[in-house]
PLY file of the C-alpha trace (Angstrom):
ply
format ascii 1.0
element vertex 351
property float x
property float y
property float z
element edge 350
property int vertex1
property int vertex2
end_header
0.00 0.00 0.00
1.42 3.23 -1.03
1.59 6.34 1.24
-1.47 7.67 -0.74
-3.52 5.13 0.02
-3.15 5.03 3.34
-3.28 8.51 4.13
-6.24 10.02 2.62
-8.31 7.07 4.33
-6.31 7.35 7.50
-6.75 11.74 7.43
-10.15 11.30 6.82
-10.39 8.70 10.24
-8.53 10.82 12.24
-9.16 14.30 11.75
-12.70 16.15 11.64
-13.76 14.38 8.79
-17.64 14.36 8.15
-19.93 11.46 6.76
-21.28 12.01 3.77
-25.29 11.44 2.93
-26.35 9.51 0.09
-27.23 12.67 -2.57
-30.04 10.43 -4.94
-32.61 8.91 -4.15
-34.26 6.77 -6.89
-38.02 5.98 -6.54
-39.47 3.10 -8.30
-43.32 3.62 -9.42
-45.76 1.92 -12.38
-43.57 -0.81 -12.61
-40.82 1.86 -14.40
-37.70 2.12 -12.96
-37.64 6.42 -12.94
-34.76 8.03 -11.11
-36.12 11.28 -9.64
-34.99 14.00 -8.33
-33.19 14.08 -5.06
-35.07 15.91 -2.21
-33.25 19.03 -1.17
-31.53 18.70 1.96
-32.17 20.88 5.27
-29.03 22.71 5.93
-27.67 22.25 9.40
-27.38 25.90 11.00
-25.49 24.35 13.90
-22.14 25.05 12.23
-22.98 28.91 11.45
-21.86 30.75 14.72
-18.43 28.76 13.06
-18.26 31.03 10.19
-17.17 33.75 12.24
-14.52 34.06 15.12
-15.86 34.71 18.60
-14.13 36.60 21.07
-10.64 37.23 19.41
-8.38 37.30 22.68
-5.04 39.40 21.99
-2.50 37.47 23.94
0.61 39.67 22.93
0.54 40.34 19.27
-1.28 38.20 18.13
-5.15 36.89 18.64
-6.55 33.81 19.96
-10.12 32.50 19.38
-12.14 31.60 21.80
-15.88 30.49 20.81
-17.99 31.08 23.61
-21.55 30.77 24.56
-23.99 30.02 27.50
-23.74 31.21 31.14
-22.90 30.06 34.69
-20.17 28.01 36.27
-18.22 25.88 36.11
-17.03 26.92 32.59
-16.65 24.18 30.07
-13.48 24.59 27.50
-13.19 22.45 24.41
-10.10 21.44 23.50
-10.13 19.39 19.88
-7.55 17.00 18.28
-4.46 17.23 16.60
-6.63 18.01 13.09
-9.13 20.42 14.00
-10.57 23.32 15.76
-13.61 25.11 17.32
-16.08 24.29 14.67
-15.52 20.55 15.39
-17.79 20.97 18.74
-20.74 22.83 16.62
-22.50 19.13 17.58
-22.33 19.71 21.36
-21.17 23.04 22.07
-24.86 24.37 21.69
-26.29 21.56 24.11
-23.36 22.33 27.19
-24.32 26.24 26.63
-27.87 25.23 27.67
-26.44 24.45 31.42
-23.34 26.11 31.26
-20.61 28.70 30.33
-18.87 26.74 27.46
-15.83 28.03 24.98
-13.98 26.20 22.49
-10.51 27.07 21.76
-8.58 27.77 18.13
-4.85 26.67 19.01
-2.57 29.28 16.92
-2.86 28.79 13.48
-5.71 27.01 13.42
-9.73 28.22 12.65
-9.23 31.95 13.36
-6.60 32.45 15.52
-3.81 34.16 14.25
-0.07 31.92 13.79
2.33 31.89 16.75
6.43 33.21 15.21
6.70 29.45 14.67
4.86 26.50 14.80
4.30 25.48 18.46
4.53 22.36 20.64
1.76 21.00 23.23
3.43 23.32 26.05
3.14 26.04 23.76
-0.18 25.71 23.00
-1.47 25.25 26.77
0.49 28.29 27.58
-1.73 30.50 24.72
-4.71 28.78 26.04
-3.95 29.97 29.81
-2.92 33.63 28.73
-6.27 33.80 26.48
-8.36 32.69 29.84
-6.93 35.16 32.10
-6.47 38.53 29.52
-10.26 37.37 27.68
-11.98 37.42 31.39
-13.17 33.55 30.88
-13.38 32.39 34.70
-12.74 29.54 36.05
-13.28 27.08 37.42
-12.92 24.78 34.48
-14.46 21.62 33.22
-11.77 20.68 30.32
-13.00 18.58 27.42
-9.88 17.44 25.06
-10.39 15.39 22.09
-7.56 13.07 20.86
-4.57 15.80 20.96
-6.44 18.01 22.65
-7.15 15.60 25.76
-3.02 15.00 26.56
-3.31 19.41 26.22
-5.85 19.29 29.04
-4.07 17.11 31.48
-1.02 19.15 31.01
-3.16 22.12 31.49
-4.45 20.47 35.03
-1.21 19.64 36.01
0.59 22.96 35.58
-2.49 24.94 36.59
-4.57 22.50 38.70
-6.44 24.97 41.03
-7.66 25.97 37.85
-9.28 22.88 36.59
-12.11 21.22 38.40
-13.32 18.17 36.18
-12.25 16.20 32.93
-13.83 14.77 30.21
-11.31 12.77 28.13
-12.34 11.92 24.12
-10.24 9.10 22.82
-7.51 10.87 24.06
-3.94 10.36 22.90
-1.31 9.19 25.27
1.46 10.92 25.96
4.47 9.92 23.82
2.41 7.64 21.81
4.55 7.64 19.06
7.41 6.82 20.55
4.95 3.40 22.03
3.85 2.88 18.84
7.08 3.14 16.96
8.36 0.50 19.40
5.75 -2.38 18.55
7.45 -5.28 16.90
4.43 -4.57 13.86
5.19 -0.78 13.56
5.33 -0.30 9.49
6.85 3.14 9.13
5.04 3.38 5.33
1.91 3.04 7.77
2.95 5.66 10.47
2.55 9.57 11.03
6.25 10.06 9.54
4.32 9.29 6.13
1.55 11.65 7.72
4.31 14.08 8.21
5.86 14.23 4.76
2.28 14.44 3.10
1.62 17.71 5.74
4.59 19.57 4.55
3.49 18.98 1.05
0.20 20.45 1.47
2.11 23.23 3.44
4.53 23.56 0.16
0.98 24.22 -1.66
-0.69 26.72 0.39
2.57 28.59 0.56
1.80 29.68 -3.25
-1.71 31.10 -1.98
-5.03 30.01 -1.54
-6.38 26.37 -2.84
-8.81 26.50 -5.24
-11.68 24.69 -3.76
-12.29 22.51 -6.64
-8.74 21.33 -7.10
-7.52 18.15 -6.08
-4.82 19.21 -4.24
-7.42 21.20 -2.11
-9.54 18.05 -1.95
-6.11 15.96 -0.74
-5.47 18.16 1.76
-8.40 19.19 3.56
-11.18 17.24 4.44
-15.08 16.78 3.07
-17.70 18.10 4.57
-21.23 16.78 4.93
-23.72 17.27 2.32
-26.04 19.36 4.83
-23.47 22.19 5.68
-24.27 25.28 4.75
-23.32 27.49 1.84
-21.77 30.14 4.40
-19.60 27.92 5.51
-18.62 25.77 2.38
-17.59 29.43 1.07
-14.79 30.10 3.89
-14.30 26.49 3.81
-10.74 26.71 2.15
-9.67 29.75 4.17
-8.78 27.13 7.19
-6.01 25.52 5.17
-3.24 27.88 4.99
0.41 27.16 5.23
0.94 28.33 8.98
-1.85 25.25 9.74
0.05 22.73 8.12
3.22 23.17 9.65
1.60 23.71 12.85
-0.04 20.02 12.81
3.58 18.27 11.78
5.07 20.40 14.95
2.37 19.42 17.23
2.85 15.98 16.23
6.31 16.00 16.98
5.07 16.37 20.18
3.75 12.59 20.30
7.56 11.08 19.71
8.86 12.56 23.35
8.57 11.59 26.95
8.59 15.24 27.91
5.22 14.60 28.93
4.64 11.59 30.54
4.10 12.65 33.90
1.03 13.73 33.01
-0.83 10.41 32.67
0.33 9.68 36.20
-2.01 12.52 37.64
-2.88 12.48 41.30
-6.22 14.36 40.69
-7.86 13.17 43.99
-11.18 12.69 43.65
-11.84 14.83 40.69
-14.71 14.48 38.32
-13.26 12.58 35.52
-14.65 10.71 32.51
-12.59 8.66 29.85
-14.46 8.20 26.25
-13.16 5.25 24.14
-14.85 4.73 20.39
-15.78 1.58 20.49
-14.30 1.45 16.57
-11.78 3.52 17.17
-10.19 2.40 13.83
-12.99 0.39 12.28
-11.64 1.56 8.85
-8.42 0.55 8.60
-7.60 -3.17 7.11
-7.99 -6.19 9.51
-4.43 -7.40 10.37
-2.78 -3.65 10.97
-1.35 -3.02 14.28
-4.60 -1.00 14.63
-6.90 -3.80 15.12
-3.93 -5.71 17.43
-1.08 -5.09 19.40
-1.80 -1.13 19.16
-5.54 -0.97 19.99
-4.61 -3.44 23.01
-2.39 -0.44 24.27
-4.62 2.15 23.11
-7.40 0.54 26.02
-5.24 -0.20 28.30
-4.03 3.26 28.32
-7.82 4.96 28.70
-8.00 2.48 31.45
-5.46 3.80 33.45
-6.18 7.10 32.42
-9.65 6.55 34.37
-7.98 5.57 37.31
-6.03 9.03 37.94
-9.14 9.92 39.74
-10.92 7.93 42.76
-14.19 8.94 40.75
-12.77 8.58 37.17
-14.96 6.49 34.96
-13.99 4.56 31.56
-16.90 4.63 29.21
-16.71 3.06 25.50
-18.63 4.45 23.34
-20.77 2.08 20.94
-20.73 2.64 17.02
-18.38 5.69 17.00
-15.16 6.00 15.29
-12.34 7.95 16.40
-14.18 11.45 16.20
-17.35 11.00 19.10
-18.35 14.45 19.30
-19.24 14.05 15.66
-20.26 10.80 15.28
-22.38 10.24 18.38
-22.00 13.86 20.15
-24.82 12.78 23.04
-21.65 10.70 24.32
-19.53 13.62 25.16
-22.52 15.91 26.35
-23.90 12.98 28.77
-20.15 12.67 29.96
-20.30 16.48 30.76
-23.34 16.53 32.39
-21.89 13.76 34.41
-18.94 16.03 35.75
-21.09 19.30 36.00
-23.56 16.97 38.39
-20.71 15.47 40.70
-19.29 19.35 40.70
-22.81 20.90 41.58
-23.72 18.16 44.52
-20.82 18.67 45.99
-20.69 22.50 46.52
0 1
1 2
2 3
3 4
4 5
5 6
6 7
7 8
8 9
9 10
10 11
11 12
12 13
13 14
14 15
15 16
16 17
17 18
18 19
19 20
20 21
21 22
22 23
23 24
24 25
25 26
26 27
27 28
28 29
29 30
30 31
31 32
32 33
33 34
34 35
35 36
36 37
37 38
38 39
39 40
40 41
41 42
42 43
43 44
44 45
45 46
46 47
47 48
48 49
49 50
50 51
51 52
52 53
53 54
54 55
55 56
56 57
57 58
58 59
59 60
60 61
61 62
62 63
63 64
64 65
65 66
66 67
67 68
68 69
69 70
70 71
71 72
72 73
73 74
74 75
75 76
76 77
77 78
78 79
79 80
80 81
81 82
82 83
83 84
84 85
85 86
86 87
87 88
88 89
89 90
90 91
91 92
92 93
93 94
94 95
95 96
96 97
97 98
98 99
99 100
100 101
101 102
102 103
103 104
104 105
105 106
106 107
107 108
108 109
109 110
110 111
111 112
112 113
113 114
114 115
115 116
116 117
117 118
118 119
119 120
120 121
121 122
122 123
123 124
124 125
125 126
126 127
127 128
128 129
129 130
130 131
131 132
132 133
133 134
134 135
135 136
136 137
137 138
138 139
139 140
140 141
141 142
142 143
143 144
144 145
145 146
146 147
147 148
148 149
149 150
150 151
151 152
152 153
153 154
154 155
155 156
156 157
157 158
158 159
159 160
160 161
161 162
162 163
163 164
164 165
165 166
166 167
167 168
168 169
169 170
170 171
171 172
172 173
173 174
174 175
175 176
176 177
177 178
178 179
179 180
180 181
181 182
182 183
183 184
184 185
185 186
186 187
187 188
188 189
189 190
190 191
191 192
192 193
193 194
194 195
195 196
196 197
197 198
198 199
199 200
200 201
201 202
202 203
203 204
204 205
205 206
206 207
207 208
208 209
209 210
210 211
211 212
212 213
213 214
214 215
215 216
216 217
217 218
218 219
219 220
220 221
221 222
222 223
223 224
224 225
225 226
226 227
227 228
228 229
229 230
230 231
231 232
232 233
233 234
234 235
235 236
236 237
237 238
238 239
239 240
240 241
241 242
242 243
243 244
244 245
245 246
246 247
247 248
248 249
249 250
250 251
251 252
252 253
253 254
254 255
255 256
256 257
257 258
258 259
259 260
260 261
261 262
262 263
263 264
264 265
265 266
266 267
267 268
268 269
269 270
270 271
271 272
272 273
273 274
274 275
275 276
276 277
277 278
278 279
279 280
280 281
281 282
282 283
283 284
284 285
285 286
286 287
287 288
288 289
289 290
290 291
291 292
292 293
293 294
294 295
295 296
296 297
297 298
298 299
299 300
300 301
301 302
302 303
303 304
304 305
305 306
306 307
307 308
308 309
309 310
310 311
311 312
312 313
313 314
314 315
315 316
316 317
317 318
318 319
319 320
320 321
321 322
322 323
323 324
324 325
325 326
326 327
327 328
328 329
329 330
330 331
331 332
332 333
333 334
334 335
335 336
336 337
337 338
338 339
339 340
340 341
341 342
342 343
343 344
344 345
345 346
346 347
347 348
348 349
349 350
């Protein structure tokens, strides 16, 4: 299998991707076999508060986003994966604001915040994430919700901050250094791994150096990822403005960030009895062909390690999450919101 044909499938696993919706519909009537017309589909105005940045925090120079809506306390903060940004919580973030002050967070370079001087690392990115809290007036406490990347940012977040940081929801988190673990499994095909990933990054990066995809190129189509047949025409129109150059290198830094043991102190956590829920897609990597080291010796790890994530806290809980692939808050969102409400309860009884 070539690096092409692994990676689109893979990209489209891992990051934000949406599912697409059959587009015909053929009806069958008088015995004649008559394709008709497709029926127009709604459009889904959950995503259109995405179109436009929220509260643009200046941290020094240079602007962070932070997508906020809903009142009261504690104050959710969405943190998404290694791929994406604050539109990838338009499924849930609307729900949480019903009970709750909830914001999700742009990392630099990503949605509409504004590039760091370089591409960052993890501890960069928790550090922009603090500064745009404290200067943007978002109080805490805070219930932090990381997705995939997004969930090792939050426990590093809790661990340098951790008056700060009152409950945890976890989303098929990524373990810290899990490169490094996978790299080590006597499977590990490097054609297969995120070095490929990597490589195919820097090339998109190459391309939006020149300027701005065209939306109906293939490149564009490569490098970014569909989106579902009921989003709007406001968004589908900024659509390609995500994809710049600064993004790209940004996700092959961050994913650096996954071959060190800088950070594994932080899945060894002493967070008491803090409100803490672990998500695991039950078909985490449904996708992928039956043999890879994602359907053995690395999903073994990859459970083991939400497992003992759970146990950081006396009242941690380990949920898997049936029919979902690696992207829950998209593919079966009243997972995540039922795990919040689970923290926000435990966090209001005991006040």
């Amino acid at each position: 299998m070539n690096m092409r044909q692994y990676i689109v499938p893979w990209l489209l696993m891992r990051t934000f991707a949406f599912s697409a919706v059959p587009a015909v519909a053929l009806l069958l009537s008088m015995g004649d076999a008559l394709a008709q017309p497709a029926p127009a589909i709604a459009e889904d105005r959950r995503i259109l508060p995405y179109t436009q940045p929220g509260q643009l925090v200046d941290i020094g120079g240079r602007r962070i986003n932070m997508q906020c809506a809903g009142t009261g306390g504690p104050t959710v903060i969405l943190m998404a994966g290694l791929f994406s940004w604050s539109v990838v919580w338009y499924k849930t973030q609307p729900v949480i604001a019903q009970k709750t002050r909830v914001c999700a967070f742009d990392r630099a370079a990503y949605g509409f915040s504004d590039p760091a001087p370089r591409p960052q690392i993890v501890s960069e990115v928790v550090e922009d994430l603090h500064k745009a809290l404290q200067i943007g007036s978002i109080p805490g406490p805070y219930v932090l919700v990381g997705h995939s990347l997004g969930g090792l940012e939050a426990r590093l977040y809790a661990q340098r901050w951790p008056e700060e940081v009152a409950g945890m929801v976890l989303v098929d988190t990524s373990p810290a250094g899990e490169m490094l673990l996978e790299v080590s499994l006597p499977d590990y095909d490097e054609a297969e791994g995120r070095e490929s990933y990597a490589a195919y990054t820097l090339h998109c990066a190459l391309l939006a150096a020149h300027g701005p995809f065209e939306p109906s190129s293939a490149e564009f189509k490569d490098c970014s990822a569909p989106l579902p047949s009921d989003t709007p025409a406001a968004f589908r129109k900024i659509w390609p403005r995500f994809f710049t150059a600064d993004y790209f290198a940004n996700k092959v830094s961050l994913m650096s960030s996954l071959y060190t043991h800088r950070y594994d102190s932080v899945d060894h956590l002493r967070l008491g009895a803090m409100p803490l829920v672990v998500l695991t897609a039950k078909n985490t990597w449904g996708n992928t062909p039956a043999g890879t080291r994602f359907t053995g010796t690395f999903l073994k790890f990859w459970l083991a390690q939400h497992e003992a994530l759970a146990h950081l806290s006396s009242r941690g809980i380990h949920r898997f999450v049936k029919g979902s692939g690696h992207e829950i808050q998209l593919e079966k969102p009243q997972a995540v919101i039922d795990a919040v409400d689970d923290v926000l309860r435990q966090l209001h009884a005991f006040r």
